[in-house]
C-alpha positions in Angstrom: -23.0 15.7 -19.9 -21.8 15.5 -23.6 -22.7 12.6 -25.6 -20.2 11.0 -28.0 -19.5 7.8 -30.2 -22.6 6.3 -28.2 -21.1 7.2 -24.6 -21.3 9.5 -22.1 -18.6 11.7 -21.5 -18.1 12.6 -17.7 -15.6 15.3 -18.7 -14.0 17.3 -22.0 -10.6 16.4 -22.3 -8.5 18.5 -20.5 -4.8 19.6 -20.6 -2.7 20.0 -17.1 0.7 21.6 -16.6 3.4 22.7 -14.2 3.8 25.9 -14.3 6.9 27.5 -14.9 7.0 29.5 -11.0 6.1 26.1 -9.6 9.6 24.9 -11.5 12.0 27.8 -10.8 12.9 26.4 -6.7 13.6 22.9 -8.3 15.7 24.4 -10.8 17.3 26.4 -8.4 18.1 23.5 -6.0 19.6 21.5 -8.4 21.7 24.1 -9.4 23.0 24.7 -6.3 23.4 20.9 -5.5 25.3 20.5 -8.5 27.3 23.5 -7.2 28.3 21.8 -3.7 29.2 18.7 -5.5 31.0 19.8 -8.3 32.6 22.6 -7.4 34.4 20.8 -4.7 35.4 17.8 -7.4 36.7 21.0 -9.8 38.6 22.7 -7.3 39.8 20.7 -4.6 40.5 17.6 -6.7 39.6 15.5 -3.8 40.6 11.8 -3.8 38.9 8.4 -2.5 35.7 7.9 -1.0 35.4 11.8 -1.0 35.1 11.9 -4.6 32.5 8.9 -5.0 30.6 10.4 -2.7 30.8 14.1 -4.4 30.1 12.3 -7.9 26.9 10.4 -6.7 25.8 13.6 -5.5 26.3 14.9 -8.6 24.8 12.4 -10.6 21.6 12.5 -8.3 21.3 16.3 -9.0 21.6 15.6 -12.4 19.0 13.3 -12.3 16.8 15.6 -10.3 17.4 18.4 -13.2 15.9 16.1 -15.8 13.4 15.1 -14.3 12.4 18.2 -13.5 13.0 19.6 -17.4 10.9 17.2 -18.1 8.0 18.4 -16.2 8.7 21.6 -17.6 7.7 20.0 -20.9 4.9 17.8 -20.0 1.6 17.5 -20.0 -1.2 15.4 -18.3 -4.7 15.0 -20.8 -7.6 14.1 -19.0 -9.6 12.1 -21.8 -12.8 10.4 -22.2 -10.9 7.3 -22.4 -7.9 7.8 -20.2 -5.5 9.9 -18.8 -2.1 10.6 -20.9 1.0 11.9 -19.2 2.7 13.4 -22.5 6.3 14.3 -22.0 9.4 12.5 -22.6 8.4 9.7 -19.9 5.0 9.7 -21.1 2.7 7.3 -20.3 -1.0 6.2 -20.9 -3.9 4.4 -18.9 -7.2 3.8 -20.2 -9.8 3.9 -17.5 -10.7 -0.2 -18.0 -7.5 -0.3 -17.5 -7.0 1.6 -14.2 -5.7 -0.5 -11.1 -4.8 1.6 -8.8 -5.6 5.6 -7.6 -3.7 6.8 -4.4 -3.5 10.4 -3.3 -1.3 10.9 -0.2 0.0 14.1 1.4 3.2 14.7 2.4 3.9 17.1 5.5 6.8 19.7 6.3 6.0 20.2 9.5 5.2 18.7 12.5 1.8 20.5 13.1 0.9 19.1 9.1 0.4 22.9 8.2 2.0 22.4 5.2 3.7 20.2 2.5 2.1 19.0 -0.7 0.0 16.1 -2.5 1.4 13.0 -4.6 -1.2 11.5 -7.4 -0.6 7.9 -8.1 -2.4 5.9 -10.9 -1.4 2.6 -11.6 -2.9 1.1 -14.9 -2.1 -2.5 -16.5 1.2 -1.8 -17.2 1.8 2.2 -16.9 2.0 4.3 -13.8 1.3 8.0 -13.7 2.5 10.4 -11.0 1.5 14.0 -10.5 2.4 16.4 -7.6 0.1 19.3 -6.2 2.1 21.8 -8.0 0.1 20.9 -11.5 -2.2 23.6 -12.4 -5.6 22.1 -11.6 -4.3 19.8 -9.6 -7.6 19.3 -7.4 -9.7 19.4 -10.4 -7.5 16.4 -12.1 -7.7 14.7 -8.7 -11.5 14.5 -8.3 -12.0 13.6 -11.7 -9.6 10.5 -11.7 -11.4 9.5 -8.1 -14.6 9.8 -9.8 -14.0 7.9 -12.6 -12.6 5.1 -10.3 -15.3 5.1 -8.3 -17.7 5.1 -11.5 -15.8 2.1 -12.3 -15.4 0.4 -8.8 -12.3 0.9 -8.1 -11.6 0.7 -4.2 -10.1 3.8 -2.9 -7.6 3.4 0.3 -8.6 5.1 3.2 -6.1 7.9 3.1 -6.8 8.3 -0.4 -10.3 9.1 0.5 -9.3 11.4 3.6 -7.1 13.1 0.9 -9.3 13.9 -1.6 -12.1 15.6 1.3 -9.2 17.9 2.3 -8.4 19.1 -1.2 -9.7 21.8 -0.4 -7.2 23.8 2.6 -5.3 20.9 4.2 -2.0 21.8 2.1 0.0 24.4 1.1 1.5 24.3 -2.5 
């Protein structure tokens, strides 16, 4: 371990991102929901609840867009001192200040063959969220459950069923 400024350092910081592949099917997706809901606005000129309906469509895809542009230009640091989402809707939580880590896997099929992880931290005031897709994903993972365990921070049950299964029980 790596001593500095009179502590121990469990880990070198560390920079995690979404790669661009892991990107292209959301980019993709909202493309085409932006197509389905205004191309019908554009060419039909639909009236009524029809076009509420086609517009919050539209606005959700937009949303989903920029959120996902923003991962595109985000990172998340793993410090000695914290972690730091750094992005546009960047955030940061010092490990005294950690309250909450839950990992929880979502499923796409019945027979839980595949689907992806979700990474929740909750700090003081911030919250940080990172999907399985993040390059290092597993790495990050363990080292945030270590360092709230170092720190004795309860994990949830699922959180700790999660973490053992890192490993092969989803598919990115």
């Amino acid at each position: 371990m790596e001593e500095r400024r009179g502590t121990i350092s469990h880990f070198l910081t560390r920079s995690f991102r979404y790669p661009p592949r892991a990107l292209i099917a959301d980019y993709a997706r909202g493309a085409a929901g932006l197509a389905c809901t205004l191309g019908p606005i554009a060419l039909v000129q639909p009236t009524g609840a029809v076009i509420w309906v086609l517009g919050a469509g539209a606005a959700f895809f937009l949303l989903y867009l920029a959120r996902t542009a923003f991962s595109s230009v985000s990172s998340i640091d793993l410090e000695e001192t914290g972690i730091r989402a750094s992005g546009p809707l960047g955030a940061v939580i010092r490990w005294e200040d950690l309250r909450l880590v839950r990992l929880k896997y979502f499923t796409t099929r019945s027979d839980r063959a595949a689907g992806w992880m979700q990474l929740d931290l909750r700090g003081a005031r911030q919250r940080i969220g990172v999907d399985s897709r993040l390059e290092g994903f597993a790495e990050l993972a363990r080292a945030v459950a270590g360092e709230a365990r170092r720190r004795g921070l309860e994990l949830d049950e699922a959180t700790r069923a999660n973490l053992g299964a890192l490993d092969g029980a989803h598919a990115d």
